[in-house]
N, C-alpha and C positions, 0 to 999 in steps of 0.2 A: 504494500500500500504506500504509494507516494505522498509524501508531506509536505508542502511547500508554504516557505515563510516568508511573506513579503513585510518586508518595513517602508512606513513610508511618512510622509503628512498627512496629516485629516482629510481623508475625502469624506463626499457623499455618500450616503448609504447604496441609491442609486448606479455610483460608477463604482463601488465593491462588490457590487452584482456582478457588473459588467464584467470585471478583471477576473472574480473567481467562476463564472461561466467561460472565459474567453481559455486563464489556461488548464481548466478541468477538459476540454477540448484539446487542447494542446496534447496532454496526455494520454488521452485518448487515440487520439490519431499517431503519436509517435510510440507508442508505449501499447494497443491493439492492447487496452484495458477495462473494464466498464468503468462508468463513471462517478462509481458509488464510492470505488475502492480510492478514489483520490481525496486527499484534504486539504485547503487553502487556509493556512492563517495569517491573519493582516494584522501587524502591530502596528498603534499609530503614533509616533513622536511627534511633539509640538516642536514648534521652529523653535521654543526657547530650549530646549532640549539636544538639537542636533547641532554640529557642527562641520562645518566645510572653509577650507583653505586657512585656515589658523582664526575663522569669525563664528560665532553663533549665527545659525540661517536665518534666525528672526532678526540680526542685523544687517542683513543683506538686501 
C-alpha cells in the first residue's frame, strides 16, 4: 500500500480533493493498483513556519 506525504501551505479543501484524486490516479496507472490501496497525507505549514533561502516564507 502506497503512502504519500505531501507538505505544503494551506490550500482549499476543494484543490486537496483535487491533488489527492489526481495522484491516487497516478498510482494507479503507474503502479496497475486499485485505488483503495493508496493513501494521501497532506500536512499543512503556515508561511510562519516554513523556510526558504535563509527567510521565513511569510516574509517573502
Amino acid at each position: 500500500m502506497p503512502i504519500v506525504t505531501v507538505q505544503q501551505s494551506p490550500r482549499t479543501v476543494e484543490l486537496k480533493r483535487q491533488l489527492v484524486e489526481r495522484i491516487t490516479d497516478a498510482f494507479v496507472d503507474a503502479y496497475q493498483i486499485p485505488a483503495e490501496t493508496v493513501q494521501v497525507w497532506i500536512q499543512e505549514v503556515p508561511a510562519d513556519s516554513w523556510g526558504a533561502a535563509g527567510k521565513l516564507t511569510a516574509d517573502l
